[in-house]
Residue frames relative to the residue before (quaternion, step in Angstrom):
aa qw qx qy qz dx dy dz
X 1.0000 0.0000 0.0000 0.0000 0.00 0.00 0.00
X 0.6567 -0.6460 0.3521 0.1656 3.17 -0.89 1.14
X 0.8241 0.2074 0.2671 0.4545 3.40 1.09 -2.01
X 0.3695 -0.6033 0.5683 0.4202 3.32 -0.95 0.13
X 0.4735 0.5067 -0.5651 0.4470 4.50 0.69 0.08
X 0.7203 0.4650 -0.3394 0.3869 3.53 0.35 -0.87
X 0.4370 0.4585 -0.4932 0.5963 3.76 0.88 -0.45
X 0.7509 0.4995 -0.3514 0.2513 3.93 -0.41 -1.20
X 0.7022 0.5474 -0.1733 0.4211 3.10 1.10 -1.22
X 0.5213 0.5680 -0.3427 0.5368 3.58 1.33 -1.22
X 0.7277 0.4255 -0.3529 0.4062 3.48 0.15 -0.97
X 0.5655 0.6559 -0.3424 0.3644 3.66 0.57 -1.23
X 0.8258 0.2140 -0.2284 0.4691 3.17 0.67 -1.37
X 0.2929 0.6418 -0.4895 0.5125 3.75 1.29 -0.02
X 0.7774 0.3404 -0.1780 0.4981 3.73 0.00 -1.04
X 0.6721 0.3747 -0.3650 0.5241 3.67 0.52 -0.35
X 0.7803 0.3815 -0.3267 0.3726 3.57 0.97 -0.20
X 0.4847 0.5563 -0.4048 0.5401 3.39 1.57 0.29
X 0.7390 0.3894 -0.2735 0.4770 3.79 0.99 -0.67
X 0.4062 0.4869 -0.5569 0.5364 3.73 1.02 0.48
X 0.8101 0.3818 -0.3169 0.3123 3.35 -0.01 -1.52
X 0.6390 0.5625 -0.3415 0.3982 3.68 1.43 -0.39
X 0.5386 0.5619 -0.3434 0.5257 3.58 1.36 -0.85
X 0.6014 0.6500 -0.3652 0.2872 3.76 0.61 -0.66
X 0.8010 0.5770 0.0266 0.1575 1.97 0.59 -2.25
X 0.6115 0.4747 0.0105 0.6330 2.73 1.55 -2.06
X 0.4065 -0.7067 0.5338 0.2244 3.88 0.84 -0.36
X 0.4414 0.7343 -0.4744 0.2022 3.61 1.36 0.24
X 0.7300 0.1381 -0.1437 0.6538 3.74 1.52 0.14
X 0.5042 -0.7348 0.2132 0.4005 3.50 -1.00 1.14
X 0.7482 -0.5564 0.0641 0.3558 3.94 -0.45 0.10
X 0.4739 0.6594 -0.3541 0.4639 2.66 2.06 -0.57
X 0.7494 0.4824 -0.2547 0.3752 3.31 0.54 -1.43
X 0.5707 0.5345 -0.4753 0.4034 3.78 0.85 -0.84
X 0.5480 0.7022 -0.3049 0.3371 3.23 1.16 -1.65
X 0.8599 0.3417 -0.0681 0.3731 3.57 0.41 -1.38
X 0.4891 0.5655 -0.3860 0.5404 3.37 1.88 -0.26
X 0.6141 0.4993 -0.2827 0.5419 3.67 0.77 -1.28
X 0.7870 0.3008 -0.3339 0.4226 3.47 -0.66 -1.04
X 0.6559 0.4836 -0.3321 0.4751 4.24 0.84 0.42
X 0.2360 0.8840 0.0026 0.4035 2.82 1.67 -0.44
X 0.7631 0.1128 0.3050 0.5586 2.87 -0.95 -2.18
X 0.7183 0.3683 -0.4256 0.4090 3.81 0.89 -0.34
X 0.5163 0.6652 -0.3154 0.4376 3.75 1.48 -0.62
X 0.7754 0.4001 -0.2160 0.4381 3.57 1.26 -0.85
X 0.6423 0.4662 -0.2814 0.5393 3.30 1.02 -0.76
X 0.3900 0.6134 -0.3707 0.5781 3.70 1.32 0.17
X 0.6998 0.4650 -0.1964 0.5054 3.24 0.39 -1.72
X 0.5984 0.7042 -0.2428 0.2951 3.48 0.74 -1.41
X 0.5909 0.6494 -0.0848 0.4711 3.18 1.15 -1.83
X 0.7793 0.4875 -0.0812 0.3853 3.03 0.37 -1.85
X 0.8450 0.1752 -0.2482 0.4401 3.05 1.13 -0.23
X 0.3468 0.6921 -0.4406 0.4545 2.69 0.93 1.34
X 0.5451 -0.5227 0.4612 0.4657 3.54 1.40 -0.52
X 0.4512 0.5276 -0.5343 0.4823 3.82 0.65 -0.02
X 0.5832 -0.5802 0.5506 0.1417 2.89 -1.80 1.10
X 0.5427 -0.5976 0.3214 0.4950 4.04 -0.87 0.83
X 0.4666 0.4918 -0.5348 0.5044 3.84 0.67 -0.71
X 0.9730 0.1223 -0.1338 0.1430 2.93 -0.97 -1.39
X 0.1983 0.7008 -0.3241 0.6038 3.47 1.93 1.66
X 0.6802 0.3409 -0.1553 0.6300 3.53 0.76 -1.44
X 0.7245 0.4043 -0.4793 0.2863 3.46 0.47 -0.53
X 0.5710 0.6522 -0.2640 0.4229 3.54 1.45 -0.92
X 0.7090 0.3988 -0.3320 0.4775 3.33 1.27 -0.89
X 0.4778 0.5982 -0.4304 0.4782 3.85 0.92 -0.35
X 0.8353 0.3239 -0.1418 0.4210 3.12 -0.39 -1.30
X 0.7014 0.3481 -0.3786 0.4935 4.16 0.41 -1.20
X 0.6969 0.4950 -0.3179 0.4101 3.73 0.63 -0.99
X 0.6191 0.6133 -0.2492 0.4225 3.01 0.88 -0.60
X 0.5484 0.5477 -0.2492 0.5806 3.51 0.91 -1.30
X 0.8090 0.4407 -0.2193 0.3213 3.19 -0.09 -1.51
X 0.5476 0.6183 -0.2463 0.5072 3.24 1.09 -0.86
X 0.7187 0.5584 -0.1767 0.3747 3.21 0.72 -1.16
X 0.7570 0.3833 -0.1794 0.4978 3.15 1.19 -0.82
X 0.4715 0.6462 -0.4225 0.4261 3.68 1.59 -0.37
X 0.6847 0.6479 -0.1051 0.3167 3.39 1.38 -1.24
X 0.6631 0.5079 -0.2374 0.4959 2.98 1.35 -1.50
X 0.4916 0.6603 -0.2887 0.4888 3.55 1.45 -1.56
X 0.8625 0.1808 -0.1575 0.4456 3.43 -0.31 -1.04
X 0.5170 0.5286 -0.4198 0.5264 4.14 0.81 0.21
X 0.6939 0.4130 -0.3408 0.4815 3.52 1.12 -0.69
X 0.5793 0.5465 -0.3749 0.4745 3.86 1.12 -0.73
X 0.6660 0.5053 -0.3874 0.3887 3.62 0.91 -1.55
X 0.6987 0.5750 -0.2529 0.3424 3.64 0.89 -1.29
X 0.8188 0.3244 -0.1774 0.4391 3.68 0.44 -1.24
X 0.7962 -0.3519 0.3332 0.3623 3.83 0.35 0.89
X 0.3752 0.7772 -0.4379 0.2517 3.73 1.13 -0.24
X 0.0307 -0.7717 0.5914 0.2321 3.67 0.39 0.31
X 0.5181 -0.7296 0.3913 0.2145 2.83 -1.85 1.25
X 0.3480 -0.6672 0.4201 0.5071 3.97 0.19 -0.23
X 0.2759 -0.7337 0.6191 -0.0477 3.40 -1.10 1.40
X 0.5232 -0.6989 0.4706 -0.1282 2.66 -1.42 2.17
């Protein structure tokens, strides 16, 4: 890593992908929305991410679309499939 932005960012989206999978999961927001907060998110940082790395804005936006995205995608499915099939949650 280049920087001390790129440490920030990694985390950001590290944290934006632990709070999708927790909003799901836990049902603390309905799914659509968690869904659509997260997957903006994780695509806004890994964007960010990019960018500070020296990637050009094209080829930045594309990384954030598509890696954030992906990723996102799977935090979602993962934790829509726990919320859905009976998974008890572990209670605090």
């Amino acid at each position: 890593m280049n920087n001390f932005a790129s440490v920030i960012f990694l985390i950001l989206f590290a944290l934006s992908t632990l709070l999708t999978y927790l909003a799901i999961r836990r049902r603390w927001l309905p799914l659509v929305t968690a869904a659509a907060v997260g997957v903006g998110a994780n695509m806004l940082f890994f964007f960010l991410f990019s960018l500070s790395q020296g990637n050009v804005f094209l080829h930045a936006l594309a990384v954030g679309v598509l890696l954030g995205g992906l990723f996102a995608a799977m935090t979602v499915a993962i934790a829509a499939f726990f919320r859905n099939n009976g998974v008890p949650t572990v209670k605090s």
